[in-house]
Structures are given as C-alpha cells and as structure tokens.
C-alpha positions as CSV (number, residue, x, y, z in Angstrom):
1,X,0.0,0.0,0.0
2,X,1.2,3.6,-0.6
3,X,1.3,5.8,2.5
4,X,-0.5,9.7,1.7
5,X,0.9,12.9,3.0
6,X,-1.0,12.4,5.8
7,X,1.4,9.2,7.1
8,X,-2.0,6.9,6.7
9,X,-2.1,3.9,4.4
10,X,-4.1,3.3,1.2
11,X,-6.9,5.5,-0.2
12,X,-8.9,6.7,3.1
13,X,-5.4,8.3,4.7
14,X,-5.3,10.1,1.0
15,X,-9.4,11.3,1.1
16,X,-8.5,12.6,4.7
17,X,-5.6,14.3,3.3
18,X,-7.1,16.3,0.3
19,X,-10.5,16.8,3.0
20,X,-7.6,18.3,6.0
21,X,-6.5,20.6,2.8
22,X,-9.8,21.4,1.5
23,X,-10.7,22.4,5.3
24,X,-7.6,25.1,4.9
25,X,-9.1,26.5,1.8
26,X,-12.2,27.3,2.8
27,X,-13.3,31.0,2.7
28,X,-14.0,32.7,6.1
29,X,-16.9,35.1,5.7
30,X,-19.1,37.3,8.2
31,X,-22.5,36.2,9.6
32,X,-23.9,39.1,7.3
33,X,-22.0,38.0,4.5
34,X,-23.4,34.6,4.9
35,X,-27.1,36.1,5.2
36,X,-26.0,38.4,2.2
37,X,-24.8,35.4,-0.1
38,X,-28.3,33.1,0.9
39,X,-30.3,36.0,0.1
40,X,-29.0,36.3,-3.6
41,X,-28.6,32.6,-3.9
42,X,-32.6,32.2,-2.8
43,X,-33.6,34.9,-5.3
44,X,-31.0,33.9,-8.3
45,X,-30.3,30.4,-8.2
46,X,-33.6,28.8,-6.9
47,X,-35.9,28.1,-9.7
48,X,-39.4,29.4,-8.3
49,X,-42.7,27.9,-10.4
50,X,-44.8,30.0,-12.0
51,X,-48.0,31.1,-11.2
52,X,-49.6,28.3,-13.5
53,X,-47.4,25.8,-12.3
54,X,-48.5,26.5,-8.7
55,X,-52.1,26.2,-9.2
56,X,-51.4,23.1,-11.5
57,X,-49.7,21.3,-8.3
58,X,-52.0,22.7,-5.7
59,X,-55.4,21.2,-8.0
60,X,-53.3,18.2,-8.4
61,X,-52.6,17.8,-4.2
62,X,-56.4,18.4,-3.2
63,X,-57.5,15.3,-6.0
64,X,-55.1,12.9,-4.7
65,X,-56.0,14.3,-1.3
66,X,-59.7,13.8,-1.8
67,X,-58.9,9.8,-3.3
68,X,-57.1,8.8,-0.5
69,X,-59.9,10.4,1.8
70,X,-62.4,8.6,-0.2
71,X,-60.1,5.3,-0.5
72,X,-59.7,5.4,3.8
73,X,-63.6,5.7,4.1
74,X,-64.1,2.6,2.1
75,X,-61.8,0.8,4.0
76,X,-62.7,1.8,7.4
77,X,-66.2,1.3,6.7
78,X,-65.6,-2.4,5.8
79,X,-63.5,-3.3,8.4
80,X,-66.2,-1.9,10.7
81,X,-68.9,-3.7,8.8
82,X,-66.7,-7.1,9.4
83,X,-66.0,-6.2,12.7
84,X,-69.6,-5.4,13.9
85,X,-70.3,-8.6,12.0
86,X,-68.2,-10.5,14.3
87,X,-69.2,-8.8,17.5
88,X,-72.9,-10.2,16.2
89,X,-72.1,-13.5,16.3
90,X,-70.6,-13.3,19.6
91,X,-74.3,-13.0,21.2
C-alpha cells in the first residue's frame, strides 16, 4: 500500500488528506455576508414555479387528497362492517 501525505495507508489516509486541505481553503466570511450570499442565492439560483405551475400542483394535491380520503372511508367502513359482523355473532 502507498502511505498519503497524511502518514496513513491506502486511499482513506489520501481522502482525509485532500479533506484536512480542503478544510484550509475554505473562505472565512461574516455572519452578514453569509445572510448576504443566501439571500442572492434564494432569489438567483432557486428556480421558483410559475404562477400556472403553482395552481397546477395545488389542483393536483387536493385530488389525490380527496382519493385517498375517499379510498380510507371505504376501508374503514368495511372493516367496521366485518367487525360489527363479528361482534354479532358473539351474542
């Protein structure tokens, strides 16, 4: 095995090596800078849908909310129909 800067053996000494130097090159910035730089990343890097595309989504949501509400009352109402069923026989 070949020994990394680092004096560790094989590949993971090397990755913890090039991470330990990465570490060093890392930027220091200000809390406001941060805040600054989120800021302009949120406005000019995010892609944010349109307002079609919002509606479009939101329609979509309350149909498959509505299924699954209608699919749960199906099923609860069956299993409360076997299990009054059941209780019936018990007398």
């Amino acid at each position: 095995m070949t020994r990394s800067p680092a004096g560790r053996s094989g590949l993971r000494g090397a990755f913890l090596s090039e991470t330990a130097e990465a570490k060093q090159n890392v930027a220091k910035v200000s809390p406001g800078e941060f805040v600054r730089q989120v800021r302009l990343e949120a406005i000019q890097r995010v892609h944010w849908p349109t307002r079609k595309e919002t509606i479009t989504t939101a329609i979509m949501v309350i149909i498959m909310t509505s299924m699954l509400a209608l699919f749960f009352f199906g099923v609860d109402a069956f299993f409360t129909t076997v299990v009054k069923f059941l209780l019936g026989l018990a007398k």
